[in-house]
N, C-alpha and C positions, 0 to 999 in steps of 0.2 A: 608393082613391086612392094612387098611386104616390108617397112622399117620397123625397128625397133630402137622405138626414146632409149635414152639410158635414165634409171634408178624406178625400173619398173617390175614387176613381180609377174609372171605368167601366172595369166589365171588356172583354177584351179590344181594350184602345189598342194601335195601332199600335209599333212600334219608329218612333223618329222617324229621318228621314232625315240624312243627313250633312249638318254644322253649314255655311249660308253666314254670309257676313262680316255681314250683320244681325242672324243670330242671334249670333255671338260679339260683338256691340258688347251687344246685350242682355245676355248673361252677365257683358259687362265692367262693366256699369251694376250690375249683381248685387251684383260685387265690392266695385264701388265706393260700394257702399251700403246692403248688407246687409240687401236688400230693405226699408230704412227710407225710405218714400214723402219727408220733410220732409230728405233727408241733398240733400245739393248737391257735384256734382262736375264738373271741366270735360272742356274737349275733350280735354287732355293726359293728367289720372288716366283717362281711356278708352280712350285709347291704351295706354299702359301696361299697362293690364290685362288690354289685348286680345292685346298684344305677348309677357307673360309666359307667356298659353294658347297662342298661338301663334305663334311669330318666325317661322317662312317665310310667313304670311301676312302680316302687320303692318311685319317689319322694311326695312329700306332695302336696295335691292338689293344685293348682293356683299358686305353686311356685316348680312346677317339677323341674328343671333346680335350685334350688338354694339347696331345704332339699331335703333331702330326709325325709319317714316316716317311724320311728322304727316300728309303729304299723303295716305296711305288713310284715316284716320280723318276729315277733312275731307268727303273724297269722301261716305262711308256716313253721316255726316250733314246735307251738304245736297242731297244728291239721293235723292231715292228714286222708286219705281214702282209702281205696280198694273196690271196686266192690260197694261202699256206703256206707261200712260198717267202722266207726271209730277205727283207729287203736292210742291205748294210746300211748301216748309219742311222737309224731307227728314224723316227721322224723328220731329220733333216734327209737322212737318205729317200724319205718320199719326198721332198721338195715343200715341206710345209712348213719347217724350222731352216732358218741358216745357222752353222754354229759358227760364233765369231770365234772364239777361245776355247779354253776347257772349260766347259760346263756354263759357257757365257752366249746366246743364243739371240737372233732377232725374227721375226715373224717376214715368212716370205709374200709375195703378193698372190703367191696358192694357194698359204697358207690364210692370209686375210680371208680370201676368197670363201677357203671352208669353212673357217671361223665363224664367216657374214652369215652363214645357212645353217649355223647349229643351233636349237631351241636354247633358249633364253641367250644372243647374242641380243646388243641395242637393234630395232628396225634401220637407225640412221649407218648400221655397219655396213649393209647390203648396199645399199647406195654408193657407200664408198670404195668399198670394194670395188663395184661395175665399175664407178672411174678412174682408180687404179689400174683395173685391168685393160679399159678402154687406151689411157696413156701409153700401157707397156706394149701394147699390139701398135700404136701410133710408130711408137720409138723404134718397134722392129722393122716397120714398114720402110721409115726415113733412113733406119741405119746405112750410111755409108757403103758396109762392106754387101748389103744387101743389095741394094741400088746400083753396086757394080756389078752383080753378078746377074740382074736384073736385063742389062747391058750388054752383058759375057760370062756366059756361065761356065766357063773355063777361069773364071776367078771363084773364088782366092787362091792362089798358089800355096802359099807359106801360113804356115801355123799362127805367126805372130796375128794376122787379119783378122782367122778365126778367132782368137781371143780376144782381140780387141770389140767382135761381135759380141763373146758371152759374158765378158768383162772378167777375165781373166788374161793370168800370165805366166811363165812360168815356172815363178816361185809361188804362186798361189799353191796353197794347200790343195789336195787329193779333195778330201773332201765337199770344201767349199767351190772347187771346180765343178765337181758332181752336182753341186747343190744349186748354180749358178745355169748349169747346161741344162736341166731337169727344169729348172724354174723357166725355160724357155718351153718347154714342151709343153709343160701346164699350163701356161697360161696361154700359149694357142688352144691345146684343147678344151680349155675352158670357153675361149673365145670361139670354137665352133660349137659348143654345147650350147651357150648360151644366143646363137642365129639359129640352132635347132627350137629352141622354145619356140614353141607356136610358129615354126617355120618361119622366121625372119630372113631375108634377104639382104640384110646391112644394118649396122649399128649406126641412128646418129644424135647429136649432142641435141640438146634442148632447142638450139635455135635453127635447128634444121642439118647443121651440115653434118655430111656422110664421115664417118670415121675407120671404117671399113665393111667390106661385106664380104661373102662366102670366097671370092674369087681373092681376096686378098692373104686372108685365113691362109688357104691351101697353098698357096704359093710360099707365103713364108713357112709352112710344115716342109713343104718340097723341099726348101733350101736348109732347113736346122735337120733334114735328115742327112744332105747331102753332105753339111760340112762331117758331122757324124762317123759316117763314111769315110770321105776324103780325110779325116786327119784321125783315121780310127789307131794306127800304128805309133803316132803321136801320143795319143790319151793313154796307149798303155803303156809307151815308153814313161809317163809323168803317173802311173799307175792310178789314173781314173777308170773303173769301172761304170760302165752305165748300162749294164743289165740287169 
């Protein structure tokens, strides 16, 4: 059986490609937060940090070098795309920004995750990232509401469960419910991406022990689609979209 340490690189990764403005708002999220998931920073300290790495992209026209312009950083956070298709909430609605407030935001552990893989991110970010992600796949595993359904998969019954799964409630914001459910998908996906590298068969910590492996992965996808599902009349009653 094939393991994989955590804080290790498959060999031969690609050179990544030349950085767009998504990925430099991620690196700007980097700065501005020292890959510390719980730091909060606004639309402005993103600007800035995106304007410092690079003024002829960020800055205001004819005076690169002196403003920067709010209005790109607005842009690269409330729009964004997949395959051409508009996804709501721009960045957070991919699950890479959480927005705490208006215009007040903190980096998701997706978001980390991307962050760790954009050229010129620190090497030490990649690292932590993987343990990041390692913990958040632990903490799905242990959940509670998992473990009963694990059990009985005629639970959860009632909505409240489900949220107390995605950490939500509800009075949580549309939004950050989205941004909260989506953050569970990523980072399984992510967690199966990263036992696809070089075909790994289970993730585990430095002194050997097992942290999960493929069979574990899939079962908690099984269940973050079921709840999904099961409380899909729920999320549009609380007008969460998750398509």
């Amino acid at each position: 059986m094939k393991r994989r340490p955590m804080n290790t690189m498959p060999r031969g990764t690609p050179t990544p490609p030349r950085r767009g403005l998504r990925q430099q708002v991620l690196l700007a999220a980097l700065d501005c937060s020292g890959g510390d998931l719980g730091a909060v920073f606004t639309a402005e300290d993103l600007l800035l940090a995106a304007w410092k790495r690079d003024p002829i992209a960020w800055g205001l026209r004819g005076h690169e070098y002196e403003h920067p312009d709010s209005e790109k950083i607005y842009v690269e956070l409330d729009r964004a795309s997949v395959g051409g298709r508009n996804v709501r909430g721009g960045l957070a609605g991919l699950g890479l920004l959480e927005k705490v407030q208006q215009r007040t935001y903190r980096l998701t552990r997706t978001g980390l995750a991307a962050a760790s893989e954009v050229a010129g991110a620190a090497p030490s970010m990649r690292g932590k990232a993987e343990r990041v992600l390692a913990d958040a796949v632990s903490s799905i595993l242990s959940h509670p509401v998992f473990r009963e359904w694990i059990r009985n998969p005629e639970m959860p019954k009632y909505f409240r469960d489900a949220g107390h799964f995605w950490g939500v409630a509800a009075g949580t914001p549309p939004t950050v419910m989205r941004s909260r459910i989506t953050d569970v998908d990523h980072t399984l996906e992510k967690a199966q991406a990263m036992l696809g590298e070089g075909g790994f068969d289970e993730v585990a910590a430095r002194h050997g022990k097992v942290l999960f492996d493929r069979d574990d992965v899939a079962r908690a996808m099984e269940f973050q689609a079921m709840l999904k599902e099961r409380f899909r009349k729920e999320l549009a009653t609380l007008q969460v979209s998750l398509i």
